[in-house]
Backbone as CSV, one residue per row, in Angstrom:
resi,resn,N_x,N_y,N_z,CA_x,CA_y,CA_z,C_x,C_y,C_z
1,UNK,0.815,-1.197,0.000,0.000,0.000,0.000,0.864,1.268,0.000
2,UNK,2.317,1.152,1.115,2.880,2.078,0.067,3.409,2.718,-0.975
3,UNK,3.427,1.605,-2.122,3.884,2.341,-2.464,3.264,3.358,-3.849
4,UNK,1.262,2.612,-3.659,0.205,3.176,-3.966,0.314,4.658,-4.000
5,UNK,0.242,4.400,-2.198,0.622,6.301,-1.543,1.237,6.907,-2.276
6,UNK,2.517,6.771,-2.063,4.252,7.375,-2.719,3.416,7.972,-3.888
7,UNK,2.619,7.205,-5.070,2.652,7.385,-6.244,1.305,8.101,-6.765
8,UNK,0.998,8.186,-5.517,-0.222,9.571,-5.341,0.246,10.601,-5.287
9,UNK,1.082,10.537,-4.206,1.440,11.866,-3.606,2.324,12.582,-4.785
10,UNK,3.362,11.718,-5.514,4.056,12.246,-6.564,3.120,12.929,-7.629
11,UNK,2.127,12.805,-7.927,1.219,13.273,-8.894,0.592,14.244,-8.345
12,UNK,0.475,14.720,-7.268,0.157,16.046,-6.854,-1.377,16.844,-6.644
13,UNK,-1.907,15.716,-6.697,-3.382,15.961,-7.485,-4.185,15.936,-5.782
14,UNK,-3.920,14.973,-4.911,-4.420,15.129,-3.640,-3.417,15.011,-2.619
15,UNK,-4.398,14.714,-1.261,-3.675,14.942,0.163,-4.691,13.943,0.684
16,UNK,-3.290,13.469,2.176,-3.331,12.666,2.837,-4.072,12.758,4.410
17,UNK,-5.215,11.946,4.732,-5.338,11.918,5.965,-5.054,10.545,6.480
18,UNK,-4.266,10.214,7.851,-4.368,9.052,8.774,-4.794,9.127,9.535
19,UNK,-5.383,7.606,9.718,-6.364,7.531,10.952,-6.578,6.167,11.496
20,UNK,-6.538,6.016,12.646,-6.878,4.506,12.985,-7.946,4.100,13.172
21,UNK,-9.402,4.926,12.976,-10.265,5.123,12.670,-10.920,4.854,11.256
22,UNK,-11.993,3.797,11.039,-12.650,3.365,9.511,-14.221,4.370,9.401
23,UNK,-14.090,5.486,8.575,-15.232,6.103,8.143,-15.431,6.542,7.180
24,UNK,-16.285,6.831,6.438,-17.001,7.287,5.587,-17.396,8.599,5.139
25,UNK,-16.853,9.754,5.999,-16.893,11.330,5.706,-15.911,11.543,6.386
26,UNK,-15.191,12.893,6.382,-14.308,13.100,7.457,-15.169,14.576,7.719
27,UNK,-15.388,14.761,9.365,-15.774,15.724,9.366,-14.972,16.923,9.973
28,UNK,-14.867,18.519,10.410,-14.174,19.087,10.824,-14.160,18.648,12.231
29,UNK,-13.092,18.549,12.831,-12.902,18.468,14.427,-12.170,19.555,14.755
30,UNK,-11.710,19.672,16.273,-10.547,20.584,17.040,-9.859,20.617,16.609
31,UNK,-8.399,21.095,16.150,-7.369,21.067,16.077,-6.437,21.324,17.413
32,UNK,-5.860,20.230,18.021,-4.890,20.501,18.806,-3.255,20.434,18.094
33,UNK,-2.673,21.436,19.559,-1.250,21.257,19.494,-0.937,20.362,20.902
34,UNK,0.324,19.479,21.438,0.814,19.071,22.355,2.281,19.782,22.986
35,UNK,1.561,21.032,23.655,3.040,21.238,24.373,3.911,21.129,24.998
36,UNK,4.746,20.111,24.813,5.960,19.132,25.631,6.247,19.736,27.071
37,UNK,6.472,21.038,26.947,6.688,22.213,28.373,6.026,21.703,29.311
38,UNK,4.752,21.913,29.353,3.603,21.986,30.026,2.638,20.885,30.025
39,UNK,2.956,19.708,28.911,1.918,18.555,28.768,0.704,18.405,28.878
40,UNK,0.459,19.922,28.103,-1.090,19.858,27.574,-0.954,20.059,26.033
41,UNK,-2.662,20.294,25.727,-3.016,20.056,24.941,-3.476,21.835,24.563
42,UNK,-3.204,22.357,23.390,-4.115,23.601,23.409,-4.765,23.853,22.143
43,UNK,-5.959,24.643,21.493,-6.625,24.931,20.323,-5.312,25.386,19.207
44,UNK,-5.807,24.662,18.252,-4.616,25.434,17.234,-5.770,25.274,16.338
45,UNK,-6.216,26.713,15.795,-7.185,26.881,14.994,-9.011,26.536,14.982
46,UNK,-9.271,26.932,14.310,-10.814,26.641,13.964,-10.668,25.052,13.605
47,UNK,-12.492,24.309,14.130,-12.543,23.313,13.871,-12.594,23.154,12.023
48,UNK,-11.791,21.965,12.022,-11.370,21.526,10.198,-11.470,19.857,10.008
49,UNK,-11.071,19.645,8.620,-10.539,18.387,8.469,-9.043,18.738,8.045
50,UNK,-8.323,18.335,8.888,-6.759,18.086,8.442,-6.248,16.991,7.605
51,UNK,-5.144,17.857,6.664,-4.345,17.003,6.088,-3.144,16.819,5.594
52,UNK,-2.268,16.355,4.954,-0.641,16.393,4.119,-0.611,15.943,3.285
53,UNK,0.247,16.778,2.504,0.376,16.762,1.252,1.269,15.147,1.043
54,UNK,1.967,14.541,2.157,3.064,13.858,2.654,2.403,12.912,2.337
55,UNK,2.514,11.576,1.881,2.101,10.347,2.331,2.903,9.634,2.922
56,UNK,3.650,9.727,3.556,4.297,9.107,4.651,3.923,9.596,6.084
57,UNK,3.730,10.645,6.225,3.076,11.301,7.602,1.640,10.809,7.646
58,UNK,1.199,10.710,6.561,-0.427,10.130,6.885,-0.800,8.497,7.310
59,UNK,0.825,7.834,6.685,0.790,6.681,7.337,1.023,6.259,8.663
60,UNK,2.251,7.470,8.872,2.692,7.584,10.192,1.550,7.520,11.271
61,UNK,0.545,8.590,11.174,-0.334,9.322,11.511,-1.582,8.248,12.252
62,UNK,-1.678,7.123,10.716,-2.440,6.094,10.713,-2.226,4.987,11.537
63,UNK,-0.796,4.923,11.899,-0.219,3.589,12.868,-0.046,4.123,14.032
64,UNK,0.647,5.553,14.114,1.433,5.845,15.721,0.452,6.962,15.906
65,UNK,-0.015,6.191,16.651,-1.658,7.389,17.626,-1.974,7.353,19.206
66,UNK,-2.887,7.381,19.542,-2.781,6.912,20.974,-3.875,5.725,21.055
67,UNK,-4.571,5.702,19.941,-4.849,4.470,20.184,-4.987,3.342,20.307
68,UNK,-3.975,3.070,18.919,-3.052,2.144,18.915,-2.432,1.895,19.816
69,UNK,-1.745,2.890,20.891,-0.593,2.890,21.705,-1.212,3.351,23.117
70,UNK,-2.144,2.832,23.574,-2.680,4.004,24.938,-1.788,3.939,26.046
71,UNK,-1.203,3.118,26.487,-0.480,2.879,27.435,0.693,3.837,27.513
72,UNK,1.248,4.189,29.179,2.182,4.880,28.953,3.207,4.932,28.540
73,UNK,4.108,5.826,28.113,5.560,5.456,27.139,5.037,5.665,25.837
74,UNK,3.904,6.307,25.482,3.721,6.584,23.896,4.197,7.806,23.882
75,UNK,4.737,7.722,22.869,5.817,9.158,22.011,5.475,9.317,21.008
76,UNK,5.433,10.384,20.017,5.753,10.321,18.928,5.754,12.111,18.029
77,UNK,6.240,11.969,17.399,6.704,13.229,16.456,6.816,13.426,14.935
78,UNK,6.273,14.103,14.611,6.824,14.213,13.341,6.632,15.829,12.710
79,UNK,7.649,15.816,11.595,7.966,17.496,10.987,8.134,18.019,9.804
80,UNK,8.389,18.306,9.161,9.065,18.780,7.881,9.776,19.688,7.839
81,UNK,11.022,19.535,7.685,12.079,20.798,7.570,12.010,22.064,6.509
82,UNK,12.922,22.894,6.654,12.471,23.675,5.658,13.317,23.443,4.192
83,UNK,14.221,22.371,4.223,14.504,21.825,3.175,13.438,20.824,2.561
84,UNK,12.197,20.370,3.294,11.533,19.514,2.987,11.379,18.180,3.309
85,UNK,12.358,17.779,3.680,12.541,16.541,5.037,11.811,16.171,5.786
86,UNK,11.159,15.147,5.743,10.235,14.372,6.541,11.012,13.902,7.876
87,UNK,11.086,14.581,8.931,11.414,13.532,10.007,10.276,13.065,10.874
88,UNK,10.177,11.761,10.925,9.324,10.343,12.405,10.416,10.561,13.067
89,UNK,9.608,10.705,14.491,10.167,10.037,15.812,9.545,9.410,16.906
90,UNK,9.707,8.162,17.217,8.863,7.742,18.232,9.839,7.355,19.187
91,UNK,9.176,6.568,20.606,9.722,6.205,21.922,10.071,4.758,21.326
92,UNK,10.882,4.634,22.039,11.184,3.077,22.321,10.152,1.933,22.266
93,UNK,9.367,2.482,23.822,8.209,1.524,23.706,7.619,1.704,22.170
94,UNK,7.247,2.535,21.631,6.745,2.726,20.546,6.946,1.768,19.554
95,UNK,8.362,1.834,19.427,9.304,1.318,18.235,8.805,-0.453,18.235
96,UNK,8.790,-1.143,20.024,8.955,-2.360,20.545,7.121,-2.700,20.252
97,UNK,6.629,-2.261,20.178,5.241,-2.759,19.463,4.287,-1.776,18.788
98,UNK,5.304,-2.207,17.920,4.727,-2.066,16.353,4.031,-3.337,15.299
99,UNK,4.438,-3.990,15.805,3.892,-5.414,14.729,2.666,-5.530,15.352
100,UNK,1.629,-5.835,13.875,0.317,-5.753,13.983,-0.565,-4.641,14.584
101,UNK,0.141,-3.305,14.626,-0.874,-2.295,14.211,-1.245,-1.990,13.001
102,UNK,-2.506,-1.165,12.801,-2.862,-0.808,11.296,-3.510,0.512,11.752
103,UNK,-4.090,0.989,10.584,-4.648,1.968,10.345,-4.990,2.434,9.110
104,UNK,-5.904,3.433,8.842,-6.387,4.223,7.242,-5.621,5.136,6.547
105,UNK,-5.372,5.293,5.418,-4.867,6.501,4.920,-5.996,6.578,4.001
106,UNK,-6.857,7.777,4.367,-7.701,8.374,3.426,-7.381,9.666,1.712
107,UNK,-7.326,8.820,1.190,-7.244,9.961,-0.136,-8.178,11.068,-0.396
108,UNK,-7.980,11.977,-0.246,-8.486,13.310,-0.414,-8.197,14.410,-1.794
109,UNK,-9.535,14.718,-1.916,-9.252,15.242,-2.938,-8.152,17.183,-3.072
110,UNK,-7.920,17.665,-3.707,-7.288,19.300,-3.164,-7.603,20.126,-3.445
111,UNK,-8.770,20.086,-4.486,-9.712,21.461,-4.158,-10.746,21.033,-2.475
112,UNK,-11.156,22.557,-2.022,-11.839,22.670,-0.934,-10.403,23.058,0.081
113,UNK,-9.250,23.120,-0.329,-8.822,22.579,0.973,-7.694,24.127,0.681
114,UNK,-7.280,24.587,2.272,-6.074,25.446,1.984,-4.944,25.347,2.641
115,UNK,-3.610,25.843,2.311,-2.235,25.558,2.599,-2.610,26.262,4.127
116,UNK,-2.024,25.170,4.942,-1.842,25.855,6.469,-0.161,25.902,6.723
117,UNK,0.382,24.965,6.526,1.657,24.825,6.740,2.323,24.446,5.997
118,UNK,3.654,23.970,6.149,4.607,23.553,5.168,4.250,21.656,4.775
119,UNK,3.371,21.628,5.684,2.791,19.852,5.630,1.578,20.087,5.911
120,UNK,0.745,20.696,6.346,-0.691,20.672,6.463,-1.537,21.575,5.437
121,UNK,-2.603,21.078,5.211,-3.829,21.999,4.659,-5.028,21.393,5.269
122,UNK,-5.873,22.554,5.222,-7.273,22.653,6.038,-8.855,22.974,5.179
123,UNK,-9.395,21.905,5.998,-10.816,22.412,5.108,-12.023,22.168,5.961
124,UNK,-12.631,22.913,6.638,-13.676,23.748,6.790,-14.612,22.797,6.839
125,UNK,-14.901,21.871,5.810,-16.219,21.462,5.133,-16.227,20.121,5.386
126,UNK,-17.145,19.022,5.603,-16.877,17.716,5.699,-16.373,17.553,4.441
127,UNK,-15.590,16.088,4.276,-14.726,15.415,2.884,-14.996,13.913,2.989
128,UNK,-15.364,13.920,1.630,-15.768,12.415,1.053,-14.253,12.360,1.198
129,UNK,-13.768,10.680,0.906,-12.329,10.547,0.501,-12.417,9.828,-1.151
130,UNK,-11.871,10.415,-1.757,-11.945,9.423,-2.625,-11.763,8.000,-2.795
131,UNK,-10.556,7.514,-2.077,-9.763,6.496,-1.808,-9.800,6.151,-0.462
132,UNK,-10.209,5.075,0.136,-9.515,4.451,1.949,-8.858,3.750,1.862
133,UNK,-7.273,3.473,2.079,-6.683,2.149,2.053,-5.677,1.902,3.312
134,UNK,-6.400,0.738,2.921,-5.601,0.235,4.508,-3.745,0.055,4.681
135,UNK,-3.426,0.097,5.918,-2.031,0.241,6.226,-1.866,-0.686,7.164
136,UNK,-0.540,-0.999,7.277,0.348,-1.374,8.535,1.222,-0.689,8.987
137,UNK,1.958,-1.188,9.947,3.375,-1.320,10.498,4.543,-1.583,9.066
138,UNK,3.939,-2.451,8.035,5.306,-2.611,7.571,4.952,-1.630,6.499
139,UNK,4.335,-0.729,6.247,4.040,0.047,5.289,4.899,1.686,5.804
140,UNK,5.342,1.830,7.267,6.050,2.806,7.610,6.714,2.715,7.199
141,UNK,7.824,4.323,6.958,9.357,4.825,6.836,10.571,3.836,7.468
142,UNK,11.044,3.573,6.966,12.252,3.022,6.959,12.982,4.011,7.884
143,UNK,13.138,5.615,7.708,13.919,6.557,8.170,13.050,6.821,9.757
144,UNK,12.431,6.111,10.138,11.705,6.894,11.935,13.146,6.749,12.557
145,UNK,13.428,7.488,13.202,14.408,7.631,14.943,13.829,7.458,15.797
146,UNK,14.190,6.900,16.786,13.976,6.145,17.728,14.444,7.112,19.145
147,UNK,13.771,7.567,19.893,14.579,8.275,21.129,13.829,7.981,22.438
148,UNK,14.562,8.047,23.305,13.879,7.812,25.054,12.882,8.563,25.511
149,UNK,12.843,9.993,24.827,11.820,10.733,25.079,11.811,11.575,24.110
150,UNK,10.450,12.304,24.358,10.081,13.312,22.827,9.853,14.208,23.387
């Protein structure tokens, strides 16, 4: 399935949502941020449907969640540099069970939707997906880092 993704994303035409979650619309939710400082949670923006242009972050997205992972010792990170660089990072525990999670990567279409960030765009409006396809564990980046804490 990835390398379906990969060959979406190269064509430019849509964007990526993950989710460990199986549905049928995506509708706008909260947008949070997680501030490591303080270990909360705070509003980042109007409620949307989020997404990336990335298909590797949407896989990411799709496997390393909290619900996959509820227990404590879940980590995880991810960014895009301003060279364009995808970096994953998860915890240890993270890394140590991974086999046999899954999750969705929803195909989305890119009209409706606008540039929020250097990896995100936002849309307002519920979204059909065009595409749902399923993921694993072995469908992640090869490149995740691995660290004790995030």
């Amino acid at each position: 399935m990835r390398e379906r993704l990969l060959a979406l994303e190269t064509d430019g035409k849509f964007l990526f949502h993950g989710s460990p979650f199986l549905v049928e619309e995506l509708i706008p939710k909260q947008p949070t941020i997680f501030n490591r400082k303080t270990r909360k949670e705070k509003r980042h923006g109007d409620p949307c449907v989020a997404a990336t242009n990335f298909a590797e972050i949407a896989i990411f997205r799709a496997i390393i969640n909290p619900r996959n992972f509820p227990d404590k010792g879940y980590g995880s990170s991810f960014r895009v540099t301003p060279e364009g660089n995808i970096c994953l990072t998860v915890t240890r525990k993270v890394w140590q069970q991974l086999e046999g999670k899954t999750g969705y990567v929803y195909v989305l279409p890119l009209n409706g939707f606008s540039k929020f960030s250097r990896m995100e765009w936002r849309s307002g409006s519920e979204v059909k997906p065009l595409e749902i396809i399923p993921v694993s564990a072995e469908d992640l980046s090869k490149d995740i880092q691995i660290k004790y804490w995030i």
